[in-house]
N, C-alpha and C positions, 0 to 999 in steps of 0.2 A: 396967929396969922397962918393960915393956909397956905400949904406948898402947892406952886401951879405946873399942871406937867405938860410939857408939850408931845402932841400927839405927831408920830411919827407912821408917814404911808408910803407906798410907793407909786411915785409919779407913773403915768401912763406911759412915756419912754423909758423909765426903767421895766416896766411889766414887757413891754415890745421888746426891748436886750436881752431879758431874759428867759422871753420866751422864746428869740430866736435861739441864743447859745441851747437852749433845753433841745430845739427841733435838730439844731444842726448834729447835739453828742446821739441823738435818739437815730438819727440817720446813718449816723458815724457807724453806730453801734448795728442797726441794721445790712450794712454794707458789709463788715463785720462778718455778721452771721451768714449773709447769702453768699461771700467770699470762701467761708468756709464747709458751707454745703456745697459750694461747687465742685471745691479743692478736694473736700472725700469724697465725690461723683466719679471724680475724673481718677482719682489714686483706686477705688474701687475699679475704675472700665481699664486705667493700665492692669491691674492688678488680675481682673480676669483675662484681658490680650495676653497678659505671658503665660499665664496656666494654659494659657489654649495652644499657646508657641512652644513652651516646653512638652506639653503632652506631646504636640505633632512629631516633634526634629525627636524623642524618642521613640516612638512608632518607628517613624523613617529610619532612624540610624539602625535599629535592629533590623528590618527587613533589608537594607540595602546592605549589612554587615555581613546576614546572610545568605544574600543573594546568589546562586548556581549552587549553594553547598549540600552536597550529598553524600556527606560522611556519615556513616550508623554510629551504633551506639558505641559499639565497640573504635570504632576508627577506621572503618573500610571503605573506601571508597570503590565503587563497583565501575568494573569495565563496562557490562552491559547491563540494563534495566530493561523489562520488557511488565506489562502491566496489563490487566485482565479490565475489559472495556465492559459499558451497560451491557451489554448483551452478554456476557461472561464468553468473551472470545479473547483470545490471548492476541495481545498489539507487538507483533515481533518487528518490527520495523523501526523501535524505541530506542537508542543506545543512549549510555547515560551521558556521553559525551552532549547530548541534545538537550537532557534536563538542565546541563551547565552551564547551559548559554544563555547568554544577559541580549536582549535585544533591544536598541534604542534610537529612536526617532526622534527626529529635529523638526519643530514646528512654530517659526517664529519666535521664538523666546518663552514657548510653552512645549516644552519637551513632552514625552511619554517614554517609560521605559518599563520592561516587562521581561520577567524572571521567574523559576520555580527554586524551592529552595524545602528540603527534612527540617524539621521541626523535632528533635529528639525529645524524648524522657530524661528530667533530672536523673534519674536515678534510676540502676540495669532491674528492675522488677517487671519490666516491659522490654525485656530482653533476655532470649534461652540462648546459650552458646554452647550447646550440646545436642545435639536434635540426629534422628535418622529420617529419612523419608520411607516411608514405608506404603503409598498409595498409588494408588492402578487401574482401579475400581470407580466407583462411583463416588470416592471426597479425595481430597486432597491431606492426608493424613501421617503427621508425624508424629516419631517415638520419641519423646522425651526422658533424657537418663533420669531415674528417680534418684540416684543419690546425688545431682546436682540439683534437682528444683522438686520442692514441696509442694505438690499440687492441693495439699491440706491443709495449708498455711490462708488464712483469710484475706491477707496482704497481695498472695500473690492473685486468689479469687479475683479479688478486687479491680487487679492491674488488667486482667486475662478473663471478664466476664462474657456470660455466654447468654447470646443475642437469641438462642434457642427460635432459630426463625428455620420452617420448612418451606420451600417453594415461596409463596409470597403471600403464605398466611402469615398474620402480625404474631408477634412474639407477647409474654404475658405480663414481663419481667422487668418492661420497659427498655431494656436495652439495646439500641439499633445496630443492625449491624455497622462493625468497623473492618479497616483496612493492617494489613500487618506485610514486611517485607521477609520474604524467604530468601538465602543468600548461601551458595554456595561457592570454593574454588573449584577450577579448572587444572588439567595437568601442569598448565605453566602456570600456576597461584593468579591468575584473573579472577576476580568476583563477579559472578553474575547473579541478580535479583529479581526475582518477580514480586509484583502489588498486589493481592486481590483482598477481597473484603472475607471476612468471616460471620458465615450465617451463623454454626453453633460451635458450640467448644462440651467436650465429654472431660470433666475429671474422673481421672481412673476406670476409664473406660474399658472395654474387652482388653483383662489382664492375659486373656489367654492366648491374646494373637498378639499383645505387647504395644497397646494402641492408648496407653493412658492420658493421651491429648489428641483430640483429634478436627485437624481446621478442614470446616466443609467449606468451598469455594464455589455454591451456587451452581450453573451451568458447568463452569467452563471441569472444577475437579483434575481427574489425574492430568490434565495436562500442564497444571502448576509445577506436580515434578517435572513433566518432562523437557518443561524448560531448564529446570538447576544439573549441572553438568556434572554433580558429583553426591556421593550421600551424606558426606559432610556439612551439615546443614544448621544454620544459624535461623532465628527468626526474633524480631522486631517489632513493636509497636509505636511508630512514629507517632509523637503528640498529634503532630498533623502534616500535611505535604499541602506544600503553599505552590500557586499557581495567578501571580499577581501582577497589574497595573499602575502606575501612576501617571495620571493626564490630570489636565484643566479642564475644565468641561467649559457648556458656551456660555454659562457663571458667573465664570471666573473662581470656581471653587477647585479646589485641588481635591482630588478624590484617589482614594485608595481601593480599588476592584480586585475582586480575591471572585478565581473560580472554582467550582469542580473538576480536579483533577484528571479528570476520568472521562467528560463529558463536555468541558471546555465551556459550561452555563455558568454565566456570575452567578453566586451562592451569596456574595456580600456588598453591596460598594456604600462606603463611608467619607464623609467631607471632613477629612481634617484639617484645610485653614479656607477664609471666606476671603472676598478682597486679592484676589492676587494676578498682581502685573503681568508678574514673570515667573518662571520657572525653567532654569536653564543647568544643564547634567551634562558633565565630561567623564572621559574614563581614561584610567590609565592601568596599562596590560604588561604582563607577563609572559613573554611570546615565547622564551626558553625553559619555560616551567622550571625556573630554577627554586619556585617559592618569594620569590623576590619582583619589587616591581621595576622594569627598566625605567633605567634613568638616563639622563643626560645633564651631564657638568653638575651630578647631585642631586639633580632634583626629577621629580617624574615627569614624564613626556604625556599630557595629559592632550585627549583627543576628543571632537565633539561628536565623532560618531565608530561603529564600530564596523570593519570590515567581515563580512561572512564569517571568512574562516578562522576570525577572532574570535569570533563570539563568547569561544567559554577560555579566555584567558582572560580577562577582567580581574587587576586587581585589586584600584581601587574606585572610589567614585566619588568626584565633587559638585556637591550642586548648592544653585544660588538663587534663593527664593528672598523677590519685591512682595511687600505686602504694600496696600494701601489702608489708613486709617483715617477716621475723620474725630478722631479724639482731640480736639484741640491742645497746645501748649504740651505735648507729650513728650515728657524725658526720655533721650536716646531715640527719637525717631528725627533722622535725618532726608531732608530731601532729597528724592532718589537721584543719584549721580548718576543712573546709566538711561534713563530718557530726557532729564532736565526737563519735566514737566511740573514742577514745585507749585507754580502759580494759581492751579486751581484749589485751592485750600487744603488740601489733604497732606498729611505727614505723608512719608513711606518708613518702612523700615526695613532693612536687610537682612538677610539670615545666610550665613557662610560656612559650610560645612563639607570633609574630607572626613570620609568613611573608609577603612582598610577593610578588603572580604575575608570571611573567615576561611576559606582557601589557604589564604597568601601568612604561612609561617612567620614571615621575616619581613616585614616592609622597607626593611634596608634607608631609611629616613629617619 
């Protein structure tokens, strides 16, 4: 006898149930995916917003750290500054009290503020602290003691290369001329400085007249010495001498503007953050040059603007940048509290920051 089997199918509402449940995990699982390509879109776009935030706030905190500071290599802070202009004419009307000064303007909640600031050398290889002056003539030409600096050394070549540049024919060597500070005291120990650029440099030059480094200053020559009030003569190679801005532009980009020293022509301006609300700068001063910043019940007496005759006591500086983002669902970006404008879709986020000047010794805080 035959065994009968019964044939087992699936009904049309079972195929319909299971091909919904099939649609809906296929959905599930799709939602899934585009959930999570969002989530790394957006952890990518915070992720580049803070490299772009932390580049900025250190750019800033270093230039605003250094801002008025013109201490050399050695540690000297000079009474007077006087600096040799395009035309190789000596600028006596410069004191360095002028270089020190922070200047700052209020403009709606988009400040600007504007300072010069020496940029030294890591390291004194771009620094003689033995030097005579010896020039009168036609260069600007100092004696350097051979048994303090090896002018045969490759290191110091290196620091101290020579732009071998005549009149304003180009040089061969590639190297442009650069700027160096010559800096002597006074009867009363004042330091006075002059800037000028050096066209060429002689290693071991006319041994006979005792000239083994010799800085040519272009036009302006022996009147280099005749600004340094003594023959005691130090000289310098500042990494570089800053002459900067910070404003909003009409953007909304914050821009960092760096001039020619010498010439007062922007030479750089850079956008370090996009998006920005605000930008708002206090300062708080040292009016009894004690190194210290006044306080009051503890704390500093911070001011939106700086009086004239303040200008180079600036000790420290806080300032308080709104960004705007359109990064949706963004961690740590809180609606900004100071317009209570949240509604148009955009985060904000804030950035709060207190800079001490390298001036001020002791911020007493």
């Amino acid at each position: 006898m035959k065994k009968t089997y019964k044939k087992s199918a699936f009904s049309l509402i079972e195929i319909l149930i299971y091909s919904t449940l099939l649609s809906l995990i296929v959905l599930f699982l799709i939602q899934i995916i585009i959930y999570y390509q969002k989530s790394s879109k957006t952890i990518d776009q915070i992720s580049i917003f803070q490299m772009k935030i932390n580049s900025a706030l250190a750019v800033m905190d270093y230039d605003f750290g250094n801002a008025g500071y013109t201490a050399l290599q050695d540690g000297v802070v000079l009474s007077s500054f006087y600096y040799v202009d395009q035309n190789g004419q000596v600028i006596n009307n410069n004191i360095a009290s002028d270089v020190r000064k922070i200047k700052l303007t209020n403009n709606n909640d988009k400040d600007t503020i504007s300072f010069y600031y020496f940029d030294i050398q890591e390291n004194n290889l771009a620094y003689i602290g033995s030097a005579t002056a010896l020039g009168g003539g036609n260069s600007a030409e100092i004696d350097v003691d051979p048994s303090v600096v090896n002018m045969s050394d490759p290191s110091f070549q290196a620091m101290w290369p020579d732009p071998n540049m005549q009149g304003n024919n180009p040089n061969n060597n590639g190297v442009q001329p650069y700027y160096v500070i010559a800096y002597a005291p006074d009867a009363n120990g004042n330091w006075v400085g002059v800037l000028f650029y050096i066209t060429k440099v002689q290693y071991n030059a006319n041994h006979l007249q005792h000239r083994p480094l010799s800085f040519y200053g272009g036009n302006l020559n022996k009147d280099i010495i005749n600004y340094l009030p003594s023959n005691n003569i130090r000289v310098m190679k500042p990494k570089e001498i800053y002459k900067m801005s910070y404003y909003i532009d009409a953007n909304n980009n914050l821009i960092r503007e760096v001039y020619n020293f010498r010439t007062d022509n922007p030479i750089s301006s850079v956008v370090l953050l996009s998006n920005v609300e605000s930008f708002n700068i206090q300062v708080a001063l040292d009016e009894n040059n004690d190194n210290q910043v006044d306080l009051d019940n503890g704390e500093p007496v911070w001011r939106d603007s700086i009086p004239n005759s303040l200008e180079d006591k600036v000790a420290m500086i806080r300032y308080t940048i709104v960004l705007r983002s359109n990064i949706r669902n963004l961690i740590g970006l809180d609606r900004n509290p100071l317009t209570n404008a949240g509604n148009d879709g955009f985060k904000r986020y804030m950035l709060y920051r207190v800079v001490t000047l390298k001036n001020i010794v002791n911020p007493s805080i």
